[in-house]
C-alpha positions as CSV (number, residue, x, y, z in Angstrom):
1,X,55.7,80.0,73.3
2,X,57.7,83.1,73.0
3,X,58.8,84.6,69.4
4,X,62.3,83.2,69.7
5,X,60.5,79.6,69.8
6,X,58.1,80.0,67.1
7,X,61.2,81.5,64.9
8,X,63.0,78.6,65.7
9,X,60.5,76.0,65.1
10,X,59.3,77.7,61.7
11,X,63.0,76.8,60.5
12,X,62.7,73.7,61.9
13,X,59.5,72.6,59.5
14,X,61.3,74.4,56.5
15,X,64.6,72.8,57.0
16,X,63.0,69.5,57.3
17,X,60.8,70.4,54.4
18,X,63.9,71.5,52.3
19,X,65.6,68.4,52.7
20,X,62.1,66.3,51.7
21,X,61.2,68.5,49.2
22,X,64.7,67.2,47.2
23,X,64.1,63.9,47.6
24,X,60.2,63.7,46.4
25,X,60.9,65.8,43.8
26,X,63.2,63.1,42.1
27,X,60.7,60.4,42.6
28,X,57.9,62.2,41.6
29,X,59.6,63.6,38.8
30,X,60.4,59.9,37.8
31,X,56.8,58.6,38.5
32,X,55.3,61.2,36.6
33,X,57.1,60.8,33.1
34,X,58.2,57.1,33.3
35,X,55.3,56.1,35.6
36,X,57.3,53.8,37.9
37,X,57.4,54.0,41.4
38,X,60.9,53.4,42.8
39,X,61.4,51.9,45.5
40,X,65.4,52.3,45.1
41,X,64.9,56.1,44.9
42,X,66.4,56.5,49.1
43,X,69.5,54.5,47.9
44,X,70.8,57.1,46.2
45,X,70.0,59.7,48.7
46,X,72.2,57.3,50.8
47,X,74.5,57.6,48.4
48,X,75.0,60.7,48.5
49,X,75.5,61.2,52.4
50,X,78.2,58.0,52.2
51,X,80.5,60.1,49.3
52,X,80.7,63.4,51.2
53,X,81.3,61.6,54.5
54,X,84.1,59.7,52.5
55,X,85.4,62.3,50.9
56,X,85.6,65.1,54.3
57,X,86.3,62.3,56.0
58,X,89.8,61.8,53.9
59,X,90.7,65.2,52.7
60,X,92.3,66.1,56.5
61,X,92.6,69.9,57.0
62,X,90.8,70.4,54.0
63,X,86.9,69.5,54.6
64,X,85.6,72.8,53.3
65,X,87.3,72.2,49.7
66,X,85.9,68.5,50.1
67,X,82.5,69.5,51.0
68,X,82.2,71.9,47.8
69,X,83.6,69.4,45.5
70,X,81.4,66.6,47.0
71,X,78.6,68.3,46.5
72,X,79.1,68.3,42.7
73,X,81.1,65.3,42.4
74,X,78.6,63.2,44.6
75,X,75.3,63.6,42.3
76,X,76.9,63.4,39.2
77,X,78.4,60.1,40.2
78,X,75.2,59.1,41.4
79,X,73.4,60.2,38.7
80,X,75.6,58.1,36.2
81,X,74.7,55.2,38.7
82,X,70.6,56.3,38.4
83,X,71.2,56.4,34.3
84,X,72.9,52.7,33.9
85,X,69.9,51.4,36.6
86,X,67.6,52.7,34.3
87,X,69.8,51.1,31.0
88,X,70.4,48.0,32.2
89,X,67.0,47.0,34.8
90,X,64.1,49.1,34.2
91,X,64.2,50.0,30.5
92,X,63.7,45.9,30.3
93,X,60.5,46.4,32.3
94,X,58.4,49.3,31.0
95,X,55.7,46.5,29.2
96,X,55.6,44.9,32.2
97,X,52.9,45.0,35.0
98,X,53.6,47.4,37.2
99,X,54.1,45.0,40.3
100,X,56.6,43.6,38.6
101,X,58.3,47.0,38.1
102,X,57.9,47.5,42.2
103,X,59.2,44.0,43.1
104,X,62.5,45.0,40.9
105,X,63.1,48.1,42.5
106,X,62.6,46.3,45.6
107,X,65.3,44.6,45.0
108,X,67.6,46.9,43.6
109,X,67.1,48.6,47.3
110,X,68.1,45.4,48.6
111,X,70.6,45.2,46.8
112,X,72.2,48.9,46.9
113,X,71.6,48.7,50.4
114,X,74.1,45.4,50.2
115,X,76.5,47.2,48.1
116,X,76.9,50.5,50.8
117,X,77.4,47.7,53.9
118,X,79.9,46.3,51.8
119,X,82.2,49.1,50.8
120,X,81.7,51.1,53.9
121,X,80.6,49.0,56.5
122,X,77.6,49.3,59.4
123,X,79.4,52.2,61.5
124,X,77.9,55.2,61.6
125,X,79.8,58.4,60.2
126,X,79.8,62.4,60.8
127,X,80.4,64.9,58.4
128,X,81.8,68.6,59.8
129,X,79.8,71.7,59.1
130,X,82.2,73.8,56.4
131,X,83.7,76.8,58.4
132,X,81.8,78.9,56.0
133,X,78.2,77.8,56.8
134,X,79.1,77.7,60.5
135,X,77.3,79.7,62.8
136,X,74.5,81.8,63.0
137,X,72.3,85.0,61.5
138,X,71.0,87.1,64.3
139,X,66.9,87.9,63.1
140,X,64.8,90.1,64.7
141,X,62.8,87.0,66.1
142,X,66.0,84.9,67.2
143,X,69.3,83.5,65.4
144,X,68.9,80.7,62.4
145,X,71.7,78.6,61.8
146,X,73.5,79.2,58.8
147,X,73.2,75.6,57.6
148,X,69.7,75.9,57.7
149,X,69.5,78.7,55.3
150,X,71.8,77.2,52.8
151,X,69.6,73.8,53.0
152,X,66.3,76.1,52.0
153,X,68.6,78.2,49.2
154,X,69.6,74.8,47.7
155,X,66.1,73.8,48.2
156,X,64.5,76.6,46.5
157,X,67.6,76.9,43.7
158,X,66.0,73.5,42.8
159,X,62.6,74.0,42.6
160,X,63.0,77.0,40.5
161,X,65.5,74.7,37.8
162,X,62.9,72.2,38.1
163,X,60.2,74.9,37.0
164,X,62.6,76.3,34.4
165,X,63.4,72.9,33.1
166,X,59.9,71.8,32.8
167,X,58.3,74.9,32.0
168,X,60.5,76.8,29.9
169,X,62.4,74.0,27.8
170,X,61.9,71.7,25.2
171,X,63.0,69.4,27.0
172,X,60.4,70.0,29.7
173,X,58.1,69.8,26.7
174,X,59.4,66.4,26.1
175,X,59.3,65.2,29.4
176,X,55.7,66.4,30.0
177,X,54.6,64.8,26.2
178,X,56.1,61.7,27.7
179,X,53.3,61.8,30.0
180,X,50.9,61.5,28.4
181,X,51.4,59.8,25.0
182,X,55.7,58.3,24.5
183,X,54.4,56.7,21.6
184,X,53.1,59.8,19.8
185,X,56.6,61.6,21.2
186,X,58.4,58.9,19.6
187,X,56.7,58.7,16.4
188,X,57.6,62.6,15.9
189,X,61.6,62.0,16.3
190,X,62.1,61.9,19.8
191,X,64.1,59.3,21.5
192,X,62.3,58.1,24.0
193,X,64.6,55.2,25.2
194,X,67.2,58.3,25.9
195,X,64.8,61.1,27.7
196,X,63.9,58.0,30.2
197,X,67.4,57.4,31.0
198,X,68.4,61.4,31.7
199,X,64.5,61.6,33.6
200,X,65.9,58.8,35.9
201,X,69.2,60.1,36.3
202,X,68.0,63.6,37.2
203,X,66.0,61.9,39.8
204,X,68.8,60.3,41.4
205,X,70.9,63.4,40.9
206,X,68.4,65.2,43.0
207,X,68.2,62.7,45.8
208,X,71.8,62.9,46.0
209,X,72.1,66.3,46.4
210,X,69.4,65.7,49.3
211,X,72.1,63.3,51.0
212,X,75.3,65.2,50.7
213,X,73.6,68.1,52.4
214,X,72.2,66.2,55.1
215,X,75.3,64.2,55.7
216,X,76.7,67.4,58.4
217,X,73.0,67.5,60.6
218,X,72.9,63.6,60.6
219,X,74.7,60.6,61.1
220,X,75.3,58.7,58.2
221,X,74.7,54.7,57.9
222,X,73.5,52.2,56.2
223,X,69.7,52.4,57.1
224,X,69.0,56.3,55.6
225,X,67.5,54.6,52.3
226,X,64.5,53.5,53.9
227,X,64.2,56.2,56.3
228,X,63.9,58.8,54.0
229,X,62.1,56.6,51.5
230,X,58.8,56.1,53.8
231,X,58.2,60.3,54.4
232,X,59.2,61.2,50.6
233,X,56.2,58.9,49.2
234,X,54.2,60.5,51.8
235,X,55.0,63.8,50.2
236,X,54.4,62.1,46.5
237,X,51.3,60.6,48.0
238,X,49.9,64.1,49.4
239,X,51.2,66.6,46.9
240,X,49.9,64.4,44.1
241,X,51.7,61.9,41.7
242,X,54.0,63.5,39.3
243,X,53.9,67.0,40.8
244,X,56.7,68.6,41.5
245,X,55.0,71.5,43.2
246,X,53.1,69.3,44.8
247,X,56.0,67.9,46.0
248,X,56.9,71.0,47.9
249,X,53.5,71.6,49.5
250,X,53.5,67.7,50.6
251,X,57.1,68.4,52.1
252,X,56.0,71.6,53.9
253,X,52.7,69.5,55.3
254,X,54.7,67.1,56.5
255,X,57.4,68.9,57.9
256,X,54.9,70.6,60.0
257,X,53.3,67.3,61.3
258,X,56.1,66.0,62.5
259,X,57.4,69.1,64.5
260,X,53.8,70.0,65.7
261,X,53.6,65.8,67.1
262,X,57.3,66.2,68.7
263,X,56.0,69.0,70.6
264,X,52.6,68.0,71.5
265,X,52.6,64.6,71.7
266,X,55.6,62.7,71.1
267,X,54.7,59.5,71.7
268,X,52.5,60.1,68.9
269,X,54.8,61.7,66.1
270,X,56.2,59.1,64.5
271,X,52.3,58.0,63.2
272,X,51.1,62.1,62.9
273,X,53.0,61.9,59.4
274,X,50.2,59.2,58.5
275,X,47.7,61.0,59.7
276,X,48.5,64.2,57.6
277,X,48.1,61.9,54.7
278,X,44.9,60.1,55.5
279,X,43.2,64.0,56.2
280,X,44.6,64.6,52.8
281,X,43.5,61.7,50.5
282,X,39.5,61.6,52.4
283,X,39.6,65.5,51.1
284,X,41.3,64.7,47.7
285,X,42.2,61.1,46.8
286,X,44.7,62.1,43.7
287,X,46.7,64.4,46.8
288,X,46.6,67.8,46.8
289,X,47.7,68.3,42.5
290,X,47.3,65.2,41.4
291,X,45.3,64.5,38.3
292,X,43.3,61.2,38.1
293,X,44.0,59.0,35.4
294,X,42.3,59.1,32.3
C-alpha cells in the first residue's frame, strides 16, 4: 500500500468515525442522564437527511443557501420533535421497568419510520455537494476531499461543545447530578421534568445534524434509522454507557473495523464491527469508559 492509499484510507475511518461519533453521542448522552436506551434515536438522524434532501431538493439554483440553512433549520426542528417525544411518551415511563421503556421506543421507531414513508415516500433521494465544500485539498500524502474535512470539523466542533457543556457549565453540572441522584437534584430546586426534556432534545439535535451532513455522500430513504442505529450502540456499547468521550474512541474503533474488513476480507466486514465489540467487552465489560453500576 503506497502513502497515497494509507492517506486515503486514514480519512476514510475518520470520516466514518465523524459521522458515528454524532450519532452515539446523542444516545449516549441520553442514556447516561435519563438512563433510557432509545431505540428511536436513528429516526431522527433520518430525519435529518429527509429535510436537507427536501429542502436542496426544492430551492432550484440555490442548493448552497439550502444546504446552510438546512443544516440549522433541520436539528432545531428535530430537536422540537425529540423534546415533545420526550413530553408526551417517555416522561410517562421513567418508574417503569426498563423493558417497558425499550418496547416504547421500539415503537416510536416503528412508527417514525411510518410517518417518513408517508410524507416522503420509499424512493431514494440525493443531495448535491455545496459548491463551496466541492473539491479537493492537495496534502503531502494525497488529496482529501473537502467534504471530508468539514464532516471531522463539525465532528470535533461538537465534541468540544459537548465537553464545554458538560464540563464547564452548570448545566453540565445538572446533567451529570442527574446521574447519579434526580431526586437529590430536585429536592435542591432543579427542575428535573425540564433538564430531561432539553437532554433528549439535544440528543436528537445531534443525530440530526449527523443526517443532514451525510445526506450529500449517501442516498437518502427510508431504511437509514436502523442502519445507523445498529453501529452507533456498538459505539455506546464499546466506549462505555453514558460516555461521551467514549463515544468518540468507540466511533474511531469501529470506523477502523469496518474499513480494515472491506479491505481484507469483505465477505467478512459486515460481522468485523461485532467482533471489535466482543474483543472489547471480554477485556472490559462496562466498554472502554464505562463505569459499572453501583
Amino acid at each position: 500500500m503506497t502513502l497515497a492509499d494509507f492517506f486515503t484510507q486514514f480519512f476514510g475511518v475518520v470520516t466514518s468515525a465523524s459521522l458515528l461519533f454524532l450519532v452515539a453521542s446523542g444516545l449516549t448522552l441520553i442514556f447516561g442522564a435519563m438512563q433510557i436506551i432509545n431505540i428511536a434515536h436513528g429516526s431522527f438522524y433520518m430525519f435529518g437527511a429527509f429535510i436537507v434532501a427536501s429542502w436542496v431538493g426544492a430551492s432550484a439554483g440555490h442548493s448552497e443557501l439550502a444546504f446552510w440553512l438546512a443544516i440549522i433549520v433541520a436539528p432545531i426542528l428535530v430537536g422540537v420533535l425529540g423534546a415533545l417525544t420526550e413530553i408526551l411518551v417517555l416522561r410517562r415511563l421513567y418508574a417503569s421497568e426498563h423493558l417497558l421503556q425499550l418496547l416504547a421506543t421500539f415503537g416510536l421507531l416503528y412508527l417514525f419510520e411510518g410517518i417518513a414513508l408517508t410524507i416522503w415516500g420509499g424512493n431514494f433521494r440525493s443531495v448535491s455537494i455545496p459548491p463551496s465544500l466541492q473539491g479537493h485539498l492537495a496534502g503531502v500524502a494525497g488529496a482529501v476531499p473537502v467534504y471530508d474535512l468539514f464532516i471531522l470539523a463539525v465532528a470535533i466542533g461538537v465534541g468540544l461543545f459537548m465537553w464545554w457543556l458538560l464540563q464547564r457549565t452548570q448545566l453540565g453540572w445538572r446533567i451529570r447530578a442527574a446521574v447519579e441522584d434526580p431526586e437529590m437534584l430536585a429536592v435542591s430546586g432543579t427542575n428535573v421534568s425540564l433538564l430531561f426534556t432539553g437532554v433528549f432534545a439535544l440528543g436528537a439535535v445531534l443525530a440530526a445534524i449527523a443526517g443532514v451532513i451525510v445526506g450529500p455522500i449517501q442516498s437518502v430513504t427510508t431504511g437509514l434509522d436502523t442502519q445507523i442505529l445498529i453501529e452507533a450502540f456498538i459505539v455506546v456499547v464499546i466506549g462505555g454507557l453514558g460516555s461521551i468521550p467514549g463515544a468518540a474512541i468507540g466511533a474511531l474503533i469501529i470506523g477502523l473495523f469496518k474499513t480494515v474488513g472491506v479491505l481484507w476480507a469483505p465477505s467478512f466486514a459486515s460481522a468485523s464491527i461485532y467482533l471489535a465489540m466482543i474483543l472489547v467487552l471480554i477485556i472490559r465489560p462496562t466498554g472502554l469508559l464505562g463505569v459499572s453500576e453501583r
